[in-house]
N, C-alpha and C positions, 0 to 999 in steps of 0.2 A: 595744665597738661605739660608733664615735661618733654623734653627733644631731645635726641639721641643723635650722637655723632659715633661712626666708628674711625677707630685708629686701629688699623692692622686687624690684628685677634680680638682686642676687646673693644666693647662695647661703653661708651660714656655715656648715664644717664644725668639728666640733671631736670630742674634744677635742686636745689639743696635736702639732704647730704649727698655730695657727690659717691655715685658708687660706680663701680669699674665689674663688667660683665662680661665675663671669659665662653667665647662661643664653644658650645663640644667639641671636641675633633673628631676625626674619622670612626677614630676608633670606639669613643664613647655614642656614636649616631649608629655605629650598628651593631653596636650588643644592644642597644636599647629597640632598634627594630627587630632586632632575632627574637626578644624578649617580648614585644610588644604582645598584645591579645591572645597570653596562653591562659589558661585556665588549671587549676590548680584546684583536686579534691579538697577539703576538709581537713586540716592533719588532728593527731592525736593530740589531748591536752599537754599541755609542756614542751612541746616541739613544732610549733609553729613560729612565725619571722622568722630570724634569723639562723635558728638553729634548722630548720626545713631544709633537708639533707634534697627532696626531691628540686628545689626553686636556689640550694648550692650548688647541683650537678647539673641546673640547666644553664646557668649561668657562667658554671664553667668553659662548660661545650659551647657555648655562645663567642665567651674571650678567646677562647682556643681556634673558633673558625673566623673571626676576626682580628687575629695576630696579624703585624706586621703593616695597616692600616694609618699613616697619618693624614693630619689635615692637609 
């Protein structure tokens, strides 16, 4: 079981390979709570992930009400 030390912002896990774990900031903990537990229809073939125009404009409006947010 490795042990974890924090320095400042990141996170040290070990033991080996040592990896360095950057905690979210403000801003990324609440677009991801704005975002958290919506539901989303079905899209049409070929427009779903990424290109999902309804899950880029919630996401937008999510960044936009959490402008200005740091850790």
């Amino acid at each position: 079981m490795g042990s974890r030390r924090g320095m400042g912002r990141l996170t040290v896990t070990v033991p080996s390979p040592m990896r360095f774990k950057k905690r979210a900031s403000a801003f990324n903990a609440c677009v991801g709570a704005a975002l958290r537990g919506q539901k989303y229809s079905k899209p049409a073939p070929g427009t779903g992930g990424r290109r999902d125009k309804r899950i880029q404009s919630a996401f937008i409006s999510a960044a936009r009400s959490c402008a200005g947010r740091r850790a």
